[in-house]
N, C-alpha and C positions, 0 to 999 in steps of 0.2 A: 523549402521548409526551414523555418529559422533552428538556428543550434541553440540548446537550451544552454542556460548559464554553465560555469564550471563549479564544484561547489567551493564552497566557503574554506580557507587553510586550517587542516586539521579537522577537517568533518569528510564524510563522505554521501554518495548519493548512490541509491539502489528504486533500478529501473525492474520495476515487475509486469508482467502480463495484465489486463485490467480482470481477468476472470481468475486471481490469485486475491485470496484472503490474507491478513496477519491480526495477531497480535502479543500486542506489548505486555510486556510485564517485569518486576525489578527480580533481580537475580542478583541477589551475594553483591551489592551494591553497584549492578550495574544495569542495564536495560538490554533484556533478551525479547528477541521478534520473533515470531515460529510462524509459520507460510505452509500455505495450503490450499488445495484449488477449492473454489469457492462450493458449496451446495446449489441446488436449484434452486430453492429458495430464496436465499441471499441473493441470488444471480437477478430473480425477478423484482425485488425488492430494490434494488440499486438502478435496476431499468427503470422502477417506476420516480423512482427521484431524480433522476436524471431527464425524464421526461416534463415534470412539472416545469413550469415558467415563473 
């Protein structure tokens, strides 16, 4: 299995589960991620676009 890039100087990289949700929003001039396991829903929704071609 190839190793994925290392990231970029001065950024970082965060590896999550694929059945974990986030999101973004600006916080006090910064960008805050909140994470969460996905819904059922969600969960089928992303099956099915991942299935499209």
């Amino acid at each position: 299995m190839p190793q994925p890039e290392p990231p970029a100087r001065g950024t970082f990289a965060l590896l999550i589960p694929s059945n974990m949700s986030w999101q973004a929003s600006s916080f006090g001039g910064a960008l805050r991620l909140d994470f969460r396991p996905m819904r059922p829903r969600e969960r089928a929704s992303r099956v099915r676009e991942k299935g499209k071609p």
